[in-house]
C-alpha positions, -999 to +999 in steps of 0.1 A: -475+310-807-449+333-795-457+372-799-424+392-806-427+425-796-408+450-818-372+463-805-378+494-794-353+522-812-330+547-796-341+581-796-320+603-807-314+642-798-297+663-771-311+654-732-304+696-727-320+712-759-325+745-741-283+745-738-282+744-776-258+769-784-266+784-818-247+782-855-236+817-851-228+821-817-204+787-827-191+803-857-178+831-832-166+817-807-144+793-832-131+828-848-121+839-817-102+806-808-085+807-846-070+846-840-061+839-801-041+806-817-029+821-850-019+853-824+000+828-802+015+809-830+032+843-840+049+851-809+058+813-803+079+813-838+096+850-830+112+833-800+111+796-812+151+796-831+165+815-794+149+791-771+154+759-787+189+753-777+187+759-741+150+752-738+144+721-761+111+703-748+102+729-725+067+745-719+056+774-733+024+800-729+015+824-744-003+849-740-018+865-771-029+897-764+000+909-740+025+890-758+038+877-726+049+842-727+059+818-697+084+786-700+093+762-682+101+722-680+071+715-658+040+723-677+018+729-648+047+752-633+042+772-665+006+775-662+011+790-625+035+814-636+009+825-665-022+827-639-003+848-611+005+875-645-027+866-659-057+848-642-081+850-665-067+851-700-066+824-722-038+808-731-019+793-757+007+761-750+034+751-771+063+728-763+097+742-779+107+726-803+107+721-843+069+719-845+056+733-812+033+704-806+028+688-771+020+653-770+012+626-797-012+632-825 
C-alpha cells in the first residue's frame, strides 16, 4: 500500500511584512497623486486647443506646482528638459492631443 502524503499548500502573506506601508499613510499618498494629476490635468487643457495644431502627438510635462510645462516629440527629450528646470519634482505626462493619453489602454 502506497502512503500519499498530503500536498503541501502555499503560504500566503508578504515575504517583507515590516515594509507594510499602512492604510493611512496609502490613503495619503494616493491624495497627493489625485491633486498633483487633477493640478496637471488643468494646465494641460489651458494650453491643449493652442498646441494641438502644431504640436499634435507631441510630449508634454507638466509641472503642477510651477505650472511649467515641457514639450517635445521625443518623450525622454521632454523629461530632460523638465529635470534640468526641475530635478526633483514630480511630473505629470500627457501627449497632445484630443484626450491627452499616451499609449494604448
Amino acid at each position: 500500500m502506497t502512503l500519499i502524503e498530503p500536498k503541501r499548500k502555499p503560504r500566503r502573506g508578504r515575504i517583507f511584512p515590516e515594509y507594510t506601508i499602512p492604510p493611512e499613510e496609502r490613503r495619503r499618498r494616493e491624495a497627493e497623486k489625485e491633486a498633483r494629476c487633477k493640478g496637471g490635468r488643468v494646465i494641460f487643457e489651458g494650453v491643449r486647443d493652442d498646441l494641438i495644431k502644431d504640436c499634435y502627438n507631441w510630449f508634454m510635462l507638466v509641472e503642477p506646482n510651477s505650472g511649467d510645462y515641457f514639450i517635445d516629440p521625443d518623450e525622454e527629450t521632454a523629461v530632460q528638459k523638465a529635470r534640468q528646470k526641475h530635478p526633483d519634482a514630480w511630473l505629470v505626462t500627457f501627449r497632445i492631443n484630443e484626450t491627452g493619453a499616451c499609449g494604448k489602454i
